[in-house]
C-alpha positions as CSV (number, residue, x, y, z in Angstrom):
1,X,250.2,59.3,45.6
2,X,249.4,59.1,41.7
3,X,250.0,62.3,41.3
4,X,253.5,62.3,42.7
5,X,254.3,59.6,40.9
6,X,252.9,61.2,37.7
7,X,254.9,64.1,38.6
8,X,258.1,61.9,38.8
9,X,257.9,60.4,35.2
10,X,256.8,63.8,33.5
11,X,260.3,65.2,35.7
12,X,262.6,62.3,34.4
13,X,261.0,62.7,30.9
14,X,262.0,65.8,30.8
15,X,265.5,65.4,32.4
16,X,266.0,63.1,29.9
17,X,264.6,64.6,26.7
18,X,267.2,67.5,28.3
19,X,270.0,65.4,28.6
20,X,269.0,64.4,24.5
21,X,268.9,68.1,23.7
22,X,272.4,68.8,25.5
23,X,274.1,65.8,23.9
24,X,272.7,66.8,20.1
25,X,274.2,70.2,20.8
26,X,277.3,69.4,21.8
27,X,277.1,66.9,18.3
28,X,276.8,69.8,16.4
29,X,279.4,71.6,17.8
30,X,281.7,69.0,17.0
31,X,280.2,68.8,13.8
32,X,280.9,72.8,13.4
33,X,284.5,73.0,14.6
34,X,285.5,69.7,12.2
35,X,283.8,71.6,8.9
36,X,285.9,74.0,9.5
37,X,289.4,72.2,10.0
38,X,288.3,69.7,6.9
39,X,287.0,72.4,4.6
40,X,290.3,74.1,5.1
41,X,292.1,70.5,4.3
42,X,290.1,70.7,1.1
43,X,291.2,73.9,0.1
44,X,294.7,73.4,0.6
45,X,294.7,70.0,-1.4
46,X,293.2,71.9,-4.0
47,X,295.6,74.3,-4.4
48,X,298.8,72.5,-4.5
49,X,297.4,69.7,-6.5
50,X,296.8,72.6,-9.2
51,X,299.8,74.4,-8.5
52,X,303.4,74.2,-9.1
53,X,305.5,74.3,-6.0
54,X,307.6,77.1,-7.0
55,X,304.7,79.3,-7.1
56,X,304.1,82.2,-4.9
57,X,300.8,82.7,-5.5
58,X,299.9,79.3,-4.9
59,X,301.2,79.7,-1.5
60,X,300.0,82.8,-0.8
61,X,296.1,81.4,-1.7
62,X,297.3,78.5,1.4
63,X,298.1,81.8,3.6
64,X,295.0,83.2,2.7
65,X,293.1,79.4,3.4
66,X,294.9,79.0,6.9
67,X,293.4,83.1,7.4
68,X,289.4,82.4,6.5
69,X,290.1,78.7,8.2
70,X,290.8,81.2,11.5
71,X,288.2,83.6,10.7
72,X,285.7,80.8,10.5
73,X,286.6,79.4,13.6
74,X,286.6,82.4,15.5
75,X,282.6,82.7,14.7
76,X,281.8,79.8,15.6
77,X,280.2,80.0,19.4
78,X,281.3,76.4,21.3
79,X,280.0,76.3,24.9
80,X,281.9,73.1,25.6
81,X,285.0,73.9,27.4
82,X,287.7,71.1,25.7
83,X,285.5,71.8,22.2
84,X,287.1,75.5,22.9
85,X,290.3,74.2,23.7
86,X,290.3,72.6,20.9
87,X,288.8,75.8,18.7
88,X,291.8,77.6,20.2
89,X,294.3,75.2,19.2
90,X,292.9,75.9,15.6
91,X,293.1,79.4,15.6
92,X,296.8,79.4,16.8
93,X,297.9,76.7,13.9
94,X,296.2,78.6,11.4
95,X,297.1,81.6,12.4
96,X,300.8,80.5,12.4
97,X,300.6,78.8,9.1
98,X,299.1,81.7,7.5
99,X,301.9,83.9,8.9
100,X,305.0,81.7,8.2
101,X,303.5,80.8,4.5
102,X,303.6,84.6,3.9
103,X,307.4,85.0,6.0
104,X,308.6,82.0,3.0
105,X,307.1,83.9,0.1
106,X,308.7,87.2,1.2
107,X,311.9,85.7,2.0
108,X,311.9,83.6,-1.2
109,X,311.2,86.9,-3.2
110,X,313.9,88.8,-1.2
111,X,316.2,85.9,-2.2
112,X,316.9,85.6,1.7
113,X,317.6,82.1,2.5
114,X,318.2,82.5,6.6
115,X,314.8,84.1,6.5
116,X,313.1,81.7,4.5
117,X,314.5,78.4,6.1
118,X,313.4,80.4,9.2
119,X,309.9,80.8,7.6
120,X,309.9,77.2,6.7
121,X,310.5,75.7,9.8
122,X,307.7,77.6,11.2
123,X,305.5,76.4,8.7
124,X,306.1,73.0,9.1
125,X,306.0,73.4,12.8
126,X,302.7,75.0,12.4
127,X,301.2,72.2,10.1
128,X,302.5,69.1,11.9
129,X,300.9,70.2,14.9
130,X,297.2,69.6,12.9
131,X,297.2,65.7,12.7
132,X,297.4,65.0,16.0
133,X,294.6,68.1,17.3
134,X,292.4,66.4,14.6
135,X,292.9,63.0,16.2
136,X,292.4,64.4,19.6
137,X,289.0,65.7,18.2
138,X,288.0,63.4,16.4
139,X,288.4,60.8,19.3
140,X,286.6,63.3,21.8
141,X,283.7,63.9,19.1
142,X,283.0,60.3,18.8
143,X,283.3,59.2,22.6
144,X,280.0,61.5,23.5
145,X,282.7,62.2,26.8
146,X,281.3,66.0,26.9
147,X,281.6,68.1,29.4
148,X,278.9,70.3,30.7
């Protein structure tokens, strides 16, 4: 009988120094995905509060910011299904951002207004969408409410 119940503890310890090891990992996951979407933040604010906003090459440095943003986020390997979600959600504003910032510098350069209102709407479509994804992840980061 003292060995089952010995047994038992030394099989909850472990459950629980599992259930520890699951929740830390999923921590750092977070902790992966919102480096990423901040450092990218930083970058951005550091070019336009250096730049002039009629300068291409300014914006073509936030095109290339939204691109290593995505690139960095693809690496990252998240075995949390919303933390994914979430990572894809990213990808797809980053990607767009980076391909509408380039779409407004050509069109700008090609003097083609249609083109780069068009551009521009994309952009800001693409950028507005960011706020909110980073208060969804945020609030699922810090609410330990992961999945398995």
């Amino acid at each position: 009988m003292i060995f089952s119940r010995k047994r038992a503890v030394i099989w909850l310890a472990a459950l629980g120094i599992a259930a520890v090891g699951c929740s830390q990992n999923k921590v750092a996951q977070c902790n992966q995905l919102i480096e990423v979407a901040n450092q990218a933040v930083t970058d951005v604010q550091a070019i336009t509060e250096n730049a002039s906003p009629d300068d291409p090459a300014a914006f073509l440095r936030i095109a290339d910011t939204a691109e290593q943003a995505r690139t960095n986020l693809e690496a990252i390997e998240l075995t949390d299904e919303q933390l994914q979600t979430y990572q894809e959600s990213f990808i797809a504003i980053y990607t767009s951002t980076s391909e509408s910032t380039r779409n407004l510098v050509e069109a700008v350069n090609a003097q083609d207004n249609q083109a780069a209102q068009q551009a521009y709407d994309a952009l800001q479509q693409a950028v507005s969408e960011e706020p909110e994804l980073v208060t969804e992840v945020n609030n699922y980061c810090s609410s330990g409410a992961f999945g398995n």
